[in-house]
N, C-alpha and C positions, 0 to 999 in steps of 0.2 A: 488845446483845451478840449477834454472829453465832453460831448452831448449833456454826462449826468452832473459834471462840474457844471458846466453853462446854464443848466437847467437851475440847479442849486444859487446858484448867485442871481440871476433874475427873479428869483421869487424871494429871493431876500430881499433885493433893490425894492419889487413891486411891496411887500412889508412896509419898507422903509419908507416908499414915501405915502403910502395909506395911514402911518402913525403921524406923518408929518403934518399932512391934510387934517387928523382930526386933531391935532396937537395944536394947530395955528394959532388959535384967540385962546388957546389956555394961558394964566395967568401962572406968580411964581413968588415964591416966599423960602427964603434959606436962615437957616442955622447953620452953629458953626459945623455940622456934622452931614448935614443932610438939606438937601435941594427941593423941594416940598413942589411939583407941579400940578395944576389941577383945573376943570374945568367948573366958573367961578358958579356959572348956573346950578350947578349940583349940590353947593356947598352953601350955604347959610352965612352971610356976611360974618365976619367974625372967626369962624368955625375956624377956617383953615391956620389961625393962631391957636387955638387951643389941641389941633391936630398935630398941629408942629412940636408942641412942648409935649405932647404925646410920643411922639416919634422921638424925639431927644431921650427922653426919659427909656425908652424900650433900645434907642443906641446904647447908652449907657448900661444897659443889665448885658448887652448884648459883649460886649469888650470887657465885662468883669468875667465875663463863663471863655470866652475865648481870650482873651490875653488881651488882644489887639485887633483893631478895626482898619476895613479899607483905608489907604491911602487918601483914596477922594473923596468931596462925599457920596451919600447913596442918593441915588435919585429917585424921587416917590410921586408915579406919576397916578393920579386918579380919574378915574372917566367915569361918565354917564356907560351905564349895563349896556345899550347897545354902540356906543362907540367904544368900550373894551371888546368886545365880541368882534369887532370889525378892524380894530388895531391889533388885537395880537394872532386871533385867528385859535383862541384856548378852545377845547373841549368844553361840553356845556357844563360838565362838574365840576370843573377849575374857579377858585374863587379869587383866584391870582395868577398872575404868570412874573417871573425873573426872567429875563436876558439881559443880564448883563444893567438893568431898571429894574425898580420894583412897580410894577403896576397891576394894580385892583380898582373893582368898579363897588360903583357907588351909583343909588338910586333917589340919592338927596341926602347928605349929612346935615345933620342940626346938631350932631354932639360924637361925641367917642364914645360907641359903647364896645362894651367888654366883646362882643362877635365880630368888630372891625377890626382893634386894638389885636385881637387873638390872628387875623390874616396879614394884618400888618408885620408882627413878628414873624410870621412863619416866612411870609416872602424877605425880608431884612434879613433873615437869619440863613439865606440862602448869599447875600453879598457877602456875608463874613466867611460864611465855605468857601464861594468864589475865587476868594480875595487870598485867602491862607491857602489854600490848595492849586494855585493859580489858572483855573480851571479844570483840572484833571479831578476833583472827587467824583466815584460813582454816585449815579441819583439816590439808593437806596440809603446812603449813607446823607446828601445832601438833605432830602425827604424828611428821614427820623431825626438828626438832630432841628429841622423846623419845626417838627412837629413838639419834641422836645422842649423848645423853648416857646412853644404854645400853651405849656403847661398839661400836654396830654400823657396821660399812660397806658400801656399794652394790657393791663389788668384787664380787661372788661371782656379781650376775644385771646385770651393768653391759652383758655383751654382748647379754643377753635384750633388756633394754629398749634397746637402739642397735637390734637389730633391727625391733622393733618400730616404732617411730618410724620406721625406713625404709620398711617397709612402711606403713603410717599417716600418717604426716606430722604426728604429734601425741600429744603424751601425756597430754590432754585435763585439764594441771593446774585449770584453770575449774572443770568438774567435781569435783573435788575440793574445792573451798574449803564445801562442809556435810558434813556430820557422814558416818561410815560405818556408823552401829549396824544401818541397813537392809541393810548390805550382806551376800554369800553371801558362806562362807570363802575360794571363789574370787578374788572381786571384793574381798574385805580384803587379801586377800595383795599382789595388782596395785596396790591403794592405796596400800598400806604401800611397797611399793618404790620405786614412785614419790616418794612426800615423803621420804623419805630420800635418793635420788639425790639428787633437788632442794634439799634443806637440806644434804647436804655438799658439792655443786658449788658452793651461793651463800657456805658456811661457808669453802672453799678457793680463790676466786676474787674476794669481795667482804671476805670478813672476817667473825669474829662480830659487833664493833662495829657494823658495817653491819646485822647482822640483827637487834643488840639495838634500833637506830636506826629501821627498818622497823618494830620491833614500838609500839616511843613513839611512832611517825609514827602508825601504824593506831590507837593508844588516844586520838588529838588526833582521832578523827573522819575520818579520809581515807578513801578508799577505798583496796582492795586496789593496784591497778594504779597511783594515783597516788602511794599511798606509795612502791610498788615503783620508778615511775619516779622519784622524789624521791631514796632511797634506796638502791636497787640498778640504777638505771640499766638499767632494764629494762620490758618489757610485755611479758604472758603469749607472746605469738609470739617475741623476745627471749630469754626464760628457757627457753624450750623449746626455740630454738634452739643455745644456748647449752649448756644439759643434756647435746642431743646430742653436741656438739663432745665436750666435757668426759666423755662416757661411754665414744666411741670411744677416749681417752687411758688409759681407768682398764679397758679389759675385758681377761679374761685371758684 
């Protein structure tokens, strides 16, 4: 076993039992969808029932836009803000992390408002890519359709990014296809906008079906580009070129 394997596995273990340690006295509430965990301090007696029929309800929109939902359920673990920061080890602009869990912090719920309910989909909406794509979608693509089912749209910085691209000649989606937790708040921002242009240009020009279709392609084993050309009639020069067209229409 290599030094950088060895190295990688014990900071996962040491991970794992830091989330375990702050996990311990958390409590737990399921549906038939979803495994509701939480720490009970945080949460307003009561609360974590009216969260759960929250979650149900955002499962359900979630499996009408993609076909079909994890296998098991999704696990929705909630922390006090600094034992998130201490269990997952997120950048400080992350207002969630998925691995394989949904978990987001909480600095005392007393009800579901529309700014929780909005990070809650976004991270749930990363189980259903997980799940159909059996871990292989690139982030950019995992990123914009959460953001997507956040209710957000690229309208607002559509002219920034046609800019850009003009001056560039690229909006480096390649790049994007690993993870962003190294990234500076800067460089998340630019990522995030990007996989959202790009997952509602492919959602408004090729169809969901087509991107639920990309995601089954990529979990049989394909690679990104050949799914993409299987399925979205496309290669990363193609989709970027296409972005652009499609960003010029939508800036205000």
């Amino acid at each position: 076993m290599s030094g950088a394997i060895l190295s990688c596995l014990l900071a996962a273990a040491s991970a794992a039992a830091q989330q375990g340690r702050v996990e311990e006295l958390f409590s737990e509430r399921a549906s038939s969808s979803i495994l509701l965990v939480y720490d009970g301090r945080r949460i307003e007696a009561g609360v974590e029932r009216i969260l759960l029929s929250a979650l149900e309800r955002a499962y359900a929109d979630l499996v009408r836009d993609f076909g079909s939902g994890p296998v098991e359920k999704v696990v929705v673990v909630v922390y006090g803000e600094r034992d998130f920061r201490a269990a997952t080890h997120a950048p400080s602009w992350a207002n969630g992390v998925f691995d394989g869990r949904v978990r987001v912090p909480a600095r005392g719920i007393t009800g579901v408002t529309p700014e929780l309910l909005s990070v809650l989909r976004h991270e749930m909406t990363h189980s259903f890519v997980h799940f159909r794509s059996k871990g292989r979608a690139p982030t950019w693509l995992h990123e914009g359709l959460a953001q997507l089912e956040e209710g957000k749209t690229a309208a607002p910085f559509a002219s920034a990014l046609a800019g850009a691209y003009a001056q560039h000649g690229t909006f480096s989606l390649p790049a994007l296809e690993g993870g962003f937790m190294g990234f500076s708040a800067p460089q998340a921002r630019s990522g995030y906008a990007v996989s959202l242009a790009a997952a509602e240009m492919l959602r408004d020009t090729r169809g969901f079906g087509a991107l639920a279709h990309f995601l089954d392609r990529l979990g049989e084993g394909g690679g990104v580009e050949e799914a993409m050309s299987e399925e979205l009639r496309a290669d990363y020069p193609r989709l970027e070129s296409d972005l652009a067209d499609w960003l010029k229409r939508h800036r205000r």
